[in-house]
N, C-alpha and C positions, 0 to 999 in steps of 0.2 A: 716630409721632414720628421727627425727623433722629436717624439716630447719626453720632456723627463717625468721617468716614473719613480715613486717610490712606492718600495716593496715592505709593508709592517707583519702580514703574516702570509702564510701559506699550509693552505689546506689538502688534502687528497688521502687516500689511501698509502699503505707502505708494502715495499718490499724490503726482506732481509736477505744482506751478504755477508756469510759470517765468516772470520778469520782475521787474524794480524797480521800487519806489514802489507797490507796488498799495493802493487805497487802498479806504477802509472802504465806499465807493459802490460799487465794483467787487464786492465782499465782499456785499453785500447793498445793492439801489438802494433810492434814498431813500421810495419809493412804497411801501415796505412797512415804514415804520417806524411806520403808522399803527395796528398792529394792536395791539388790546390784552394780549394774551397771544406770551410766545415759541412759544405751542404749534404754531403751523405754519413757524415759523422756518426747519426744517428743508428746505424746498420751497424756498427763494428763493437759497441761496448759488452769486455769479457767475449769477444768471438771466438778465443780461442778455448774457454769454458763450456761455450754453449754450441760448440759445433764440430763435431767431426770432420777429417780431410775430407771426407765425403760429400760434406752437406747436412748429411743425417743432427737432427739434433739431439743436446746432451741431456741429461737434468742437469737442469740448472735454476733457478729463481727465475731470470730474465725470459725464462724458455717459457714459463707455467701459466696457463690462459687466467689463473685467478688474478694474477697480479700486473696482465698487463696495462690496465690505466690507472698501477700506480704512480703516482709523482715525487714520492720520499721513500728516500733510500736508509734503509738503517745498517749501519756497518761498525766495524770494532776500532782496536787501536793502529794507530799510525796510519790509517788510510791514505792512500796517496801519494805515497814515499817513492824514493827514485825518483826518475829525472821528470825535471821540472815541463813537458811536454802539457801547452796549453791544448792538446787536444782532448784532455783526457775526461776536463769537465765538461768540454762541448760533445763530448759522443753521448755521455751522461745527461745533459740538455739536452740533447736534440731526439735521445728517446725516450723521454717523457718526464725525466727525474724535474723537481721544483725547489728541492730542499732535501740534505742531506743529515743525520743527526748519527752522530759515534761517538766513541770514545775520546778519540782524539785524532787531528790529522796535520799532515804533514804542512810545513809552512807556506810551501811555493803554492802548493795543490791548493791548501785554503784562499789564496787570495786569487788566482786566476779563477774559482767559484765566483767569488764578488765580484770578479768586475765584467761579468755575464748574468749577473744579478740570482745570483743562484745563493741563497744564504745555506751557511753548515754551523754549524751548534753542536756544542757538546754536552754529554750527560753521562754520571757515573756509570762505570763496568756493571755494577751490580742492576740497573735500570735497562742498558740499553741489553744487555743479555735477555731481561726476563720480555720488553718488548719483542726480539728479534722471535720467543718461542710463541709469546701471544698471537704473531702476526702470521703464523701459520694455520694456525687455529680457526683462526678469524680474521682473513685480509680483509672483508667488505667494510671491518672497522677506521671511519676516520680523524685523522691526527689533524690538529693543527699547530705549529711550529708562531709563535708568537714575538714579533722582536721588541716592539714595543712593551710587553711586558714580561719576556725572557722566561719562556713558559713555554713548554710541551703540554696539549693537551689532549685529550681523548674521551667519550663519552664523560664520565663522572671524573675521571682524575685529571690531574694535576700536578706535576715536578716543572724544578726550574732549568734552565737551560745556560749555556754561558756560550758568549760568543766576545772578541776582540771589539773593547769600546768603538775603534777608527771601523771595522766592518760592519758593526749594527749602523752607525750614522751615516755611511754612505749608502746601504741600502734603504734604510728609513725615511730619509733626506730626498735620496735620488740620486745623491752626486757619481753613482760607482760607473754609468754608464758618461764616460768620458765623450763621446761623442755626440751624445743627446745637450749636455755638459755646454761643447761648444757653440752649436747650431741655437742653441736660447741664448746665448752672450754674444752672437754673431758682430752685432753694431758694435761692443766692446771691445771685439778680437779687429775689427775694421780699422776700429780708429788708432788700436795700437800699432796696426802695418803701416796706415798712412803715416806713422812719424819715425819709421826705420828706413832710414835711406836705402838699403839694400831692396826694400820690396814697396819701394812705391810707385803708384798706382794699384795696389791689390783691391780688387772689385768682387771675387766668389768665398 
C-alpha cells in the first residue's frame, strides 16, 4: 500500500542544461509518448540531443560518465514550455533527476513535477548561470535543495530559493501524492460511498 511521504529537502549532485525555452519535445520527443506505461521513460530524456539516428552518442550533459548519479538538474528560463505532456517530468524522474533548480519554469511542467513529487525552485539568472559553470568544474560537489527553509545549499554557501506557497506544502506535507492521499483516508472515502446511492455497497 502508498504511505504518504513528505519530501523537506533533496540532496545529490547536479547536472547542467543550459538554454532558454526548452521545451517538453526537447524533454522527451513526441514518438515516445506512445508508450503505455512511464516504465521506460527513463531511456528517452533529450534522446534526441544525446543520440545520433545511429545510436552513436552526442555530447551532451546526460551522456557524461561524471554526472551520471546526478539527481538535480540545473537549467535556465522557461524550462518546460510547450505542451503540457506529463511525460516529460517522468523521463526526468525516472533517470535519476530528484529536484530541478532554474530560472523560471513553465506553469503546466511546474506542477506535473509536484505531483510526482519532484520539487523545482527557482533562483536568479545571475546564480543559476554562475552554478551551471561551477558544476562543470566540480560535479562531485553536493547541493542540497531545502523546502523547508527555501534554501540552496552547497559546501560553505548559501541563497534563497523560491518556490509556489501551494507546491512547498504539498510536498512538505505529503499531500502532492494524491493516491498515497487516498489509500490513508480509505475508511473516510468508504463511508462517504456507503451514503451515495449510486455506489452502494462499495467494499475496495
Amino acid at each position: 500500500m502508498s504511505e504518504i511521504v513528505k519530501i523537506t529537502r533533496v540532496s545529490g549532485t547536479a547536472v547542467a542544461v543550459r538554454g532558454n525555452d526548452i521545451d517538453t519535445d526537447r524533454i522527451i520527443p513526441a514518438r515516445y509518448l506512445k508508450e503505455a506505461t512511464f516504465a521506460r521513460m527513463g531511456e528517452y530524456p533529450f534522446f534526441d540531443e544525446r543520440f545520433h539516428a545511429s545510436g552513436e552518442k552526442k555530447e551532451h550533459p546526460f551522456n557524461h560518465p561524471r554526472h551520471q548519479s546526478a539527481s538535480i538538474l540545473l537549467v535556465n528560463k522557461n524550462f518546460g514550455c510547450g505542451s503540457s505532456r506529463e511525460h516529460a517530468p517522468q523521463a526526468l524522474y525516472r533517470f535519476g533527476i530528484r529536484a530541478i533548480v532554474g530560472e523560471s519554469f513553465a506553469a503546466i511542467f511546474a506542477g506535473n513535477c509536484v505531483i510526482i513529487g519532484m520539487p523545482i525552485v527557482t533562483i536568479p539568472q545571475s546564480e543559476i548561470e554562475a552554478l551551471q559553470r561551477d558544476v562543470q568544474n566540480h560535479p562531485k560537489i553536493v547541493y542540497t535543495v531545502d523546502l523547508e527553509a527555501k534554501t540552496l545549499r552547497w559546501q560553505d554557501h548559501q541563497i534563497a530559493c523560491d518556490i509556489p506557497e501551494s507546491h512547498r506544502q504539498a510536498l512538505v506535507q505529503g499531500t502532492w501524492d494524491s493516491t498515497a492521499m487516498l489509500v490513508a483516508n480509505l475508511d473516510k472515502v468508504r463511508n462517504v460511498a456507503n451514503e451515495l446511492p449510486y455506489i452502494k455497497g462499495f467494499r475496495n
